[in-house]
Structure formats: C-alpha cells, structure tokens
N, C-alpha and C positions, 0 to 999 in steps of 0.2 A: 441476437449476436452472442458468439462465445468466446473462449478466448484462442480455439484453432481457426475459427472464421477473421479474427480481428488480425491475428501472428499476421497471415496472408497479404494485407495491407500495409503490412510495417516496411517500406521502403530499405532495400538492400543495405544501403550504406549505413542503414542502422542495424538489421538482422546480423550482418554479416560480420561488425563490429567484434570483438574478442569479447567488447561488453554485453552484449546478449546473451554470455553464457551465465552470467550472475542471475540470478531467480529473479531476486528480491529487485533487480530492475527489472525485469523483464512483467514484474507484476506492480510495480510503482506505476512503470510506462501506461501498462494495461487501465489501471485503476483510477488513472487521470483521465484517461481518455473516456471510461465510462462513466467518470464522474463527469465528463460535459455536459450530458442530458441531467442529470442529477442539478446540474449549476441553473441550467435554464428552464428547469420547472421550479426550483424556490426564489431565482429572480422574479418570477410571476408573482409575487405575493410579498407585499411589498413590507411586509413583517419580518423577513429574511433576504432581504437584498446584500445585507452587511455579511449574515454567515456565510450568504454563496462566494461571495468575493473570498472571505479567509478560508473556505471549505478547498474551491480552486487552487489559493495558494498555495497550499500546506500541500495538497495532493502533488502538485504541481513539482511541488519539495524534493517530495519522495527520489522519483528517479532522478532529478537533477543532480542530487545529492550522493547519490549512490555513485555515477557519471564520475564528479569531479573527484569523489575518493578513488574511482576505479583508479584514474588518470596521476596520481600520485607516486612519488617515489618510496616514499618512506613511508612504514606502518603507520605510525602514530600520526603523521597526516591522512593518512586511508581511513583509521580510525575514527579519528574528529569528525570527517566530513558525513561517515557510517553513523556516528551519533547526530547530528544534524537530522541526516535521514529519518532515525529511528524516531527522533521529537514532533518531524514534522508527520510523521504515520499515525503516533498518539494522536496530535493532534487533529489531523480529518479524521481517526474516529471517534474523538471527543464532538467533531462539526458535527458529521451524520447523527449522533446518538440527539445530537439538541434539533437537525431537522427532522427529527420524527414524527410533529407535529404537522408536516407538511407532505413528506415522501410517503409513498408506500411502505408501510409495516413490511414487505417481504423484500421491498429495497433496500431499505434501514439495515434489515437482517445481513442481506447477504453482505453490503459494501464492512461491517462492522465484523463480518470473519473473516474478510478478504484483508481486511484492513490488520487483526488480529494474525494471522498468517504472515504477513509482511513483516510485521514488528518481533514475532518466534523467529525470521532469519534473520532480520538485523540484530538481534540481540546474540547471536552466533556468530556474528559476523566481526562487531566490534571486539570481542576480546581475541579473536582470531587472531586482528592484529595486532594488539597489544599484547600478550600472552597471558592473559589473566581474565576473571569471569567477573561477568556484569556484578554490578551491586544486589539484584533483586533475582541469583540464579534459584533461590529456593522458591521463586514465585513463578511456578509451569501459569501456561495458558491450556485452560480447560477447557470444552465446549460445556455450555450447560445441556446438551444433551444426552452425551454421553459418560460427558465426566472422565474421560480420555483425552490427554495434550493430540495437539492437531496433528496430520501428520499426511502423506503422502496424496493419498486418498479425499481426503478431505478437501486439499488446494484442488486435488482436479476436479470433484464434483463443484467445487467454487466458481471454477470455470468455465467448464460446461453449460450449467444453468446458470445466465445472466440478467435478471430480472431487469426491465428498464421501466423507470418512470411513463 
C-alpha cells in the first residue's frame, strides 16, 4: 500500500472536506491508519501491549487534532490545538523509536521520517497562527542521510514506499 492507493479509500465526505487540503492531516490521517497494522503486531507480544495502546493514541492525535483546530475561529485557538498536534506526533515517534525492539528496522525507519515530516509542518503551522516562530526555530530537522532538512521529495518517496509489518 501507498499513500495514492490508501487517498482512494478515503471516503468523500472526508476527501472533499476544505480540511483535506492541510498536508499535515492529510498525513496524520495517513499515518494512523498505517499504524493499525504497526498497533496489532506489538499487541502480539505481550512486552508492548501498553506502547501499542499510547502509540495508537497519540497517532490517533495527530489528525484529530489538526481537525478540531482547523474548525476554529480564532488563531490562537487553531494554534493550541496545532500544538496539541505537534505533541502528539513527537510523541508516536518517541512510541516507534521504543518499539524497535519489536517492528521492522525498515518500519521503525520509515514511520519515524514520516512522523518527522509531520512535526516540520506543524511546526509551520503553529506560529502561522500566532505570528511568531516556534521556540526551537533554529533546530532544522535533518535526515541523517543526507544532512539536508526534509522537503518535498522526501514526503513523497515516504509515501510511495510503505513498508508494513
């Protein structure tokens, strides 16, 4: 599965939504969804029953969160709910980095740039509304591969190649 195979799936009165045009749900959305199969292989083991449940939830987070700021009137409410987002994206990929012991090394990988990716537009996104820049704007996200901040190119081979458990 990718993420033009998965779009397909997305039931209209979500696709169609004003809120599909935001990325960062539209890869929140994504991310949850692929983290299903992610949730019910560390449920198998019963040393990470606890991380799948807060891995889910957090994921879970993500676009919910994006959603209820879209639906706001005022910045600084849009804002709040954009950082909400952005805690709960750290945090599944703080989950994945600790189920490494259980996922696929190239699962671990991708869901933790996917997840990286997410957190560079929400971090654009909160001071958008506020009109001011995050606390930590002098800290880029780099890949360790190339040592270049992420960028266009990078989200779509993300989602191209979807490695599944």
């Amino acid at each position: 599965m990718n993420f033009e195979e998965w779009a397909k799936d997305v039931p209209e009165e979500i696709s169609n939504d004003s809120l599909w045009k935001v990325e960062a749900y539209r890869l929140g959305l994504f991310v949850a969804d692929i983290g299903w199969y992610d949730v019910t292989k560390l449920v198998g083991d019963k040393r990470t029953i606890g991380l799948s449940d807060q891995l889910y939830r957090s994921l879970g987070s993500i676009s919910a969160n994006v959603a209820e700021g879209f639906s706001r009137i005022s910045h600084k409410e849009k804002a709040h709910f954009y950082e909400y987002s952005l805690g709960s994206a750290r945090e599944s990929r703080d989950w994945y980095f600790k189920a490494r012991h259980v996922l696929d090394k190239q699962v671990t990988i991708h869901r933790i740039r996917l997840l990286t990716q997410i957190i560079r537009l929400l971090t654009t996104m909160v001071p958008q509304q506020r009109n001011f820049k995050v606390r930590e704007e002098q800290s880029p996200y780099f890949t360790s591969e190339d040592n270049q901040p992420p960028n266009k190119e990078l989200i779509e081979s993300l989602l191209k190649k979807v490695p599944m458990p």
